[in-house]
C-alpha positions in Angstrom: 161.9 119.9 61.6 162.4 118.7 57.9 164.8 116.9 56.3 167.0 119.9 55.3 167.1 122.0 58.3 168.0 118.8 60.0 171.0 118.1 57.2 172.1 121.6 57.6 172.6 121.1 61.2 174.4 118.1 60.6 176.6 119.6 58.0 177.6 122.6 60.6 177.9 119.8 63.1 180.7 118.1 60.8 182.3 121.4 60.2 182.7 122.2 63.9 184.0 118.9 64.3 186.2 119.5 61.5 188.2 122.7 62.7 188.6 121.6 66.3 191.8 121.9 68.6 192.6 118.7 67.1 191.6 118.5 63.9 193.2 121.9 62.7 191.2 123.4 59.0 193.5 122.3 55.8 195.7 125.1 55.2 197.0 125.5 51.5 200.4 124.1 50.8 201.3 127.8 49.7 200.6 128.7 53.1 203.0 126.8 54.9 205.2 127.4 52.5 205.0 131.2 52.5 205.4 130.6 56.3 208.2 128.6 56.4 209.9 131.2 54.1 209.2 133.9 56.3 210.2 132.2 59.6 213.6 130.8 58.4 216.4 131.8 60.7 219.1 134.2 58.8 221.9 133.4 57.2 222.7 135.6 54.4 225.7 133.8 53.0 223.4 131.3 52.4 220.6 133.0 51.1 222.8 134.5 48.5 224.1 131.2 47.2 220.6 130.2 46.6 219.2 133.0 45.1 222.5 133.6 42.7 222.1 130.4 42.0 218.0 130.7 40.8 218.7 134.1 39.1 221.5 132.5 36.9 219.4 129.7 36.3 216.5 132.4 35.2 218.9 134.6 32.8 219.4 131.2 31.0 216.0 130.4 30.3 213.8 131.1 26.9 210.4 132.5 28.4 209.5 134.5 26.3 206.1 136.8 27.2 206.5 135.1 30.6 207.5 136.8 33.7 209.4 136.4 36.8 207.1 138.1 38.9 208.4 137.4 42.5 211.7 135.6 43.8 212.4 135.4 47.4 214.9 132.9 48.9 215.9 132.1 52.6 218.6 129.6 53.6 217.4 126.8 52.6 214.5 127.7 50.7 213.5 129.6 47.4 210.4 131.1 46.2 209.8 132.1 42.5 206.5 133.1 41.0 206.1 133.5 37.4 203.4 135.6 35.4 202.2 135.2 32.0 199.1 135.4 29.4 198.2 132.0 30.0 198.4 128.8 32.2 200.0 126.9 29.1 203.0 129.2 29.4 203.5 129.9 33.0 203.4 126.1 33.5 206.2 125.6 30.5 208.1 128.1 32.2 208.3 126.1 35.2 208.8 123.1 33.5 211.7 124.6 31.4 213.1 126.4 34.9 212.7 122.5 36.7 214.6 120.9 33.6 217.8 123.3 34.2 217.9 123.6 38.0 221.3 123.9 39.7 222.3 120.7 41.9 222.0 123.5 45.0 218.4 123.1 44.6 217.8 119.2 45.5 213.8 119.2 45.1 211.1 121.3 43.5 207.4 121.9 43.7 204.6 124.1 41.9 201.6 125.1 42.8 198.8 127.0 40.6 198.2 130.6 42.3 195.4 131.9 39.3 194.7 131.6 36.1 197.9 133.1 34.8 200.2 132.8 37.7 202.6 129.5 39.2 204.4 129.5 42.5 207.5 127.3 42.3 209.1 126.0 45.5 212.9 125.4 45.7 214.8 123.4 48.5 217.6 122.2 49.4 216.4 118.9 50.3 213.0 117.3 50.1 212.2 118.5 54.2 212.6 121.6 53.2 209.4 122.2 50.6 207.6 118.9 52.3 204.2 120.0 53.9 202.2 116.7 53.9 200.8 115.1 57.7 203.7 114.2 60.0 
């Protein structure tokens, strides 16, 4: 056997290891996110709170060529993706929508989708966009 068939073995040995019962693979932050969104129990009234509450904050930004291209919101949190030519100016439209967000929203987070693309988390309260180890 030479030395890299053997270090291949070991290398799919440390992967096996790696995605075991318990030692679950990394799933991206988006991912739980998305999920959480999904799975959140009903409540329209206040759904609609926070996502009157994001749209008005949205008609009062400057973003020029930028887009919103998704917004989703569940109780307690929001999801708003924004589009644009370049990664300079989809991250400056998340900046500019962080600097103006209403106190309903108590945390934020943003995550890089592509090139041209930013995800930006809204919550409620820090639990509710947290996805770090327990």
């Amino acid at each position: 056997m030479n030395a890299n068939t053997r270090a291949d073995e070991q290398h799919a040995q440390v992967n096996a290891l790696a995605t075991t019962p318990e030692n679950p693979p990394e799933v991206p932050p988006t991912q739980l996110l998305d999920e959480r969104l999904l799975a959140a129990p009903k409540d329209p009234s206040r759904t609609i709170e926070l996502d009157r509450a994001l749209r008005d904050t949205i008609a009062s930004l400057s973003l020029g060529d930028t887009q919103v291209a998704s917004l989703e919101c569940a109780p307690s949190l929001c999801k708003l993706v924004f589009a644009a030519k370049t990664a300079t100016a989809s991250s400056g439209a998340v900046r500019s929508a962080m600097s103006q967000l209403p106190k309903v929203f108590a945390s934020s987070v943003a995550y890089r989708v592509d090139d041209t693309h930013m995800a930006m988390y809204l919550g409620r309260s820090s639990p509710d966009i947290e996805v770090g180890a327990d």
